[in-house]
N, C-alpha and C positions, 0 to 999 in steps of 0.2 A: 927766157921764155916762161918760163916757172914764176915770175913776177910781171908778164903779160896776162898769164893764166890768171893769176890771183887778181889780177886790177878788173881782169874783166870779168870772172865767176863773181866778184864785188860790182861792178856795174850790171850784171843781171839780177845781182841779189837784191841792189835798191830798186829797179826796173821792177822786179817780181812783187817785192813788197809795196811799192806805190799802186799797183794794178793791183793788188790783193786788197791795200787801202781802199783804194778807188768805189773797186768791185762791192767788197762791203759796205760802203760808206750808200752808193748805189741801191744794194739789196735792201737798208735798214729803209733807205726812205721808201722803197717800194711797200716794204711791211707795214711802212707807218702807214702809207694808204692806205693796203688795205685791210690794214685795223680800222682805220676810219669808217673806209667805208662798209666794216663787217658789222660794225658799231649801229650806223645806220640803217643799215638792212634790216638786225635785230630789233633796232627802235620801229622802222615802219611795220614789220609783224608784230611784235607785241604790242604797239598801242592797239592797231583796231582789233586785237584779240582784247586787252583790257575792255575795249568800248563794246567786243561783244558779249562780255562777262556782265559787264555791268548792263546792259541792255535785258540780257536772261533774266539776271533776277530783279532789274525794273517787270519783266514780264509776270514773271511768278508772282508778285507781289500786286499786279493787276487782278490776276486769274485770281489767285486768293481774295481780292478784294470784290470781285465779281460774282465769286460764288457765295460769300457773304452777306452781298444784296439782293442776290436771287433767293437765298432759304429769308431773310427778311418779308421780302417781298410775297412769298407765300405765306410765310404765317399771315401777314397782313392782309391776304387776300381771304385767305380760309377764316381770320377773326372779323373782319367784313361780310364774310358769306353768313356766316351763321349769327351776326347781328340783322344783315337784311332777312336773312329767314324767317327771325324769332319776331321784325315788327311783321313782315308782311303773315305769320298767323296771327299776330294779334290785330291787324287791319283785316283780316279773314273775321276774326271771332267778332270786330265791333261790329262791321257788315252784318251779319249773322243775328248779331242782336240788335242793329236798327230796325232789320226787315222785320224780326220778332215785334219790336216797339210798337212799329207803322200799322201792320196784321191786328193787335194790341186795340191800336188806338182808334183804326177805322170801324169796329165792329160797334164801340160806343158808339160814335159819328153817326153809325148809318140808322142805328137805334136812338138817337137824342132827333135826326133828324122826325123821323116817324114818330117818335113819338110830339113832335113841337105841330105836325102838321094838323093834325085835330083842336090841338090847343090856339093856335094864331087863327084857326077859323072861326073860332068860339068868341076870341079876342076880338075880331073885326068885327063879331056879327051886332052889336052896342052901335058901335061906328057908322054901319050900313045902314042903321035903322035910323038913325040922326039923323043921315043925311038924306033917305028918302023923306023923311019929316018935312027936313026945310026944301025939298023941291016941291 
């Protein structure tokens, strides 16, 4: 009996240890999944966190570049203002002094006319006299 007992406390030992194999051999591959697929889980979150990282400071580097050409853009507009300023008083001042010119020049005019108009009658009056001659 004692050598029943042992044959078969030895046939549940290889029995226990093939299922313990078994079982293990079982468990590791289940791990290897899901390593794999823990692997992958962590790849699909961190790429589009990398692509939202690098998205940010594409952004930042916009904004900076944005704000840039907007203080550009002002000084260019404020060094444009006060060029148009400075011609449009010097287009005020030629104005200013053409009307002077014109003011200027019609006063002779109206004096050279007045005085040419005694003179061209003086001029004509030889002329007139001729020609009642030859009529």
């Amino acid at each position: 009996m004692r050598s029943q007992y042992e044959v078969r406390a030895a046939q549940n030992r290889k029995v226990a240890e093939a299922w313990v194999t078994s079982r293990t051999e079982e468990l590791n591959r289940e791990v290897a999944g899901h390593r794999e697929q823990l692997q992958m889980r962590n790849t699909e979150v961190s790429d589009p966190r990398r692509t939202l990282q690098g998205l940010e400071i594409e952004l930042q580097s916009q904004l900076s570049m944005k704000a840039g050409l907007e203080g550009t853009l002002a000084e260019t507009e404020a060094r444009f203002g006060a060029q148009l300023a400075e011609i449009q008083a010097r287009i005020s001042g030629i104005e200013a002094h053409l009307g002077d010119v014109r003011a200027d020049n019609s006063l002779p005019q109206e004096e050279d006319e007045r005085n040419l108009e005694p003179n061209s009658s003086q001029l004509l009056q030889p002329y007139a006299k001729v020609t009642r001659d030859l009529q």
